[in-house]
C-alpha positions as CSV (number, residue, x, y, z in Angstrom):
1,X,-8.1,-10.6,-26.6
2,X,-5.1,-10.5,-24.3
3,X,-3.0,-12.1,-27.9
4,X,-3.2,-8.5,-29.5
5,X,-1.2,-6.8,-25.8
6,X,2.0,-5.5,-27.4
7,X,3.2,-4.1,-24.6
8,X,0.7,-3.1,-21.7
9,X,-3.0,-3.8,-22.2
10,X,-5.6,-2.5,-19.8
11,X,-9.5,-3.4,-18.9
12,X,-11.8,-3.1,-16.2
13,X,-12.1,-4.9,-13.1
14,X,-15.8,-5.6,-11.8
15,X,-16.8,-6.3,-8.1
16,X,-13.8,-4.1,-6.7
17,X,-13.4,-1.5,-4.1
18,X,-16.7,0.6,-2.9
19,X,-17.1,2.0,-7.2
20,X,-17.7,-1.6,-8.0
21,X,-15.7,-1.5,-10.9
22,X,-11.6,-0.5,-10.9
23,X,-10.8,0.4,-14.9
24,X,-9.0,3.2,-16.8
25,X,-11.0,6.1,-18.4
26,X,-11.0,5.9,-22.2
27,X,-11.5,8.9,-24.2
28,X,-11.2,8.2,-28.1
29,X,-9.3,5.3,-27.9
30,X,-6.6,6.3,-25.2
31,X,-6.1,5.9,-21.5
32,X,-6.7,9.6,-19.9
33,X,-7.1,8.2,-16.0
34,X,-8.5,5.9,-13.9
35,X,-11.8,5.3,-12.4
36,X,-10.8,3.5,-9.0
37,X,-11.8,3.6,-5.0
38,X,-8.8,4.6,-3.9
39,X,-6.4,6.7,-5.8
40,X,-3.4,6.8,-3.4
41,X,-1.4,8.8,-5.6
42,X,-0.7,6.5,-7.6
43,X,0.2,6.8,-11.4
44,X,-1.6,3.8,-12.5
45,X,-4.8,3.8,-10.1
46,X,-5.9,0.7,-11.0
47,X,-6.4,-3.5,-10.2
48,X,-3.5,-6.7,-10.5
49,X,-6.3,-8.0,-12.3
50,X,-6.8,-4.8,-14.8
51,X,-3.5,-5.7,-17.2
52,X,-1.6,-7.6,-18.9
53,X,1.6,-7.4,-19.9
54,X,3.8,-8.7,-23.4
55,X,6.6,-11.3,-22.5
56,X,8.3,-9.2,-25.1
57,X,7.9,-6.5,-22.6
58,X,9.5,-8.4,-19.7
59,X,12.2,-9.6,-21.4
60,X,13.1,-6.0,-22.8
61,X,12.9,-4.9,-19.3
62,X,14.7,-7.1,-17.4
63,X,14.7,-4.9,-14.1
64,X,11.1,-4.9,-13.7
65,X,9.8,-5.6,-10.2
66,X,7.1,-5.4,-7.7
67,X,7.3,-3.4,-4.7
68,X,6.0,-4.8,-1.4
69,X,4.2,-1.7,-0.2
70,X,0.6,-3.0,0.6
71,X,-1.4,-1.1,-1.8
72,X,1.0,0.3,-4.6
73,X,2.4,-3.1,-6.2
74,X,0.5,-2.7,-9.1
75,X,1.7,1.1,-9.9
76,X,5.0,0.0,-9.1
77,X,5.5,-2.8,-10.9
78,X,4.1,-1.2,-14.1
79,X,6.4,1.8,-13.2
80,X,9.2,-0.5,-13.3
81,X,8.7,-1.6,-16.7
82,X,9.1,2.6,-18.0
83,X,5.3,2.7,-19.6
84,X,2.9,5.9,-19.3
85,X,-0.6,6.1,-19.4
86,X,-0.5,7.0,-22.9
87,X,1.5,3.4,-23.4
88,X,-1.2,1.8,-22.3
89,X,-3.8,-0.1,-24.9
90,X,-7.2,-0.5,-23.7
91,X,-9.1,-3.9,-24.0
92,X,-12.6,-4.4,-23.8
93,X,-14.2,-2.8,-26.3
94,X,-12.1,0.1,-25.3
95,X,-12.8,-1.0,-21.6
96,X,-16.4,-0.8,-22.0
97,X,-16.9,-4.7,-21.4
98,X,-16.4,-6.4,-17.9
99,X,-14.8,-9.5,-18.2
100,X,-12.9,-9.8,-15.2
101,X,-14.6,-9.9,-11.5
102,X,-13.2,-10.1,-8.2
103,X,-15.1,-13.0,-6.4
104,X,-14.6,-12.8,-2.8
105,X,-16.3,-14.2,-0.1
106,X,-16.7,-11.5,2.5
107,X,-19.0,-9.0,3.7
108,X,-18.8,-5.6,1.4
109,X,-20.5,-2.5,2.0
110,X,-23.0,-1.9,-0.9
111,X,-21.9,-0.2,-4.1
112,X,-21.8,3.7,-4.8
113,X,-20.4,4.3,-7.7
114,X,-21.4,7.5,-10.1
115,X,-19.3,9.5,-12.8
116,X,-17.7,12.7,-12.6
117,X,-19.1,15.3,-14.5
118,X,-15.7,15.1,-16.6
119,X,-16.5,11.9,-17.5
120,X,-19.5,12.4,-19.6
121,X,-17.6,11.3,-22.9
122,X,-16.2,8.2,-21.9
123,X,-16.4,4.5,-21.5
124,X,-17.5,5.1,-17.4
125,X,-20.8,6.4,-17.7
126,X,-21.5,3.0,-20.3
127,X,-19.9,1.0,-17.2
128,X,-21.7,2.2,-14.2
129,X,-24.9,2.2,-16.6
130,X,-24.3,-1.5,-17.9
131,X,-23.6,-2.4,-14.3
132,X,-26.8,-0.7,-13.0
133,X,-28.8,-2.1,-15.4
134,X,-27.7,-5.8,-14.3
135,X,-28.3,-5.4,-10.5
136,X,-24.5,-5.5,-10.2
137,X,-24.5,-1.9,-8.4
């Protein structure tokens, strides 16, 4: 799946921050926010683990770094390479699918994670429900 990224692709993230899940909210195909425990006014609200990026890309974009501000390298580094939100292609099943998890070996407080009324119409509500439904919330 991560062969077809052209330039930025984008998925969910399961067993992250108090949601449960870190992923971007798709709305017919595109990226139109993101559905993560802390926003931190970031532009791209999301997990490391949530994208991958085209060597093609990198190469293109040869000043491309990483900040190291606790908490912002990811929106940072994908600010760094000039892409949007609406640059971004979503994975997944249109990030509907979890097929990365966070395994960590610590203590967590248990899950609360529900949709925003806005987000009646997109691939959230078919996460939190998939998620429910397997005992992973």
């Amino acid at each position: 799946m991560l062969q077809k990224t052209r330039g930025v692709s984008v998925f969910p993230v399961g067993l992250v921050t108090q949601l449960g899940v870190s992923s971007p909210v798709v709305q017919n195909g595109h990226v139109v926010g993101f559905f993560d425990g802390w926003n931190g006014g970031r532009m791209f609200a999301m997990d490391m683990a949530g994208f991958a990026v085209s060597v093609e890309l990198l190469q293109k974009k040869s000043k491309a770094m990483m900040p190291l501000k606790a908490g912002y390298e990811e929106d940072g580094f994908l600010q760094s390479l000039d892409v949007t939100p609406e640059d971004l292609e979503p994975l997944a099943n249109n990030c509907t699918q979890i097929l990365v998890w966070h395994t960590q070996t610590q203590r967590v407080a248990p899950i609360e994670a529900q949709a925003d009324d806005g987000m009646a119409d997109t691939n959230i509500v078919h996460l939190l429900r998939h998620m429910a439904e397997n005992k992973v919330l």
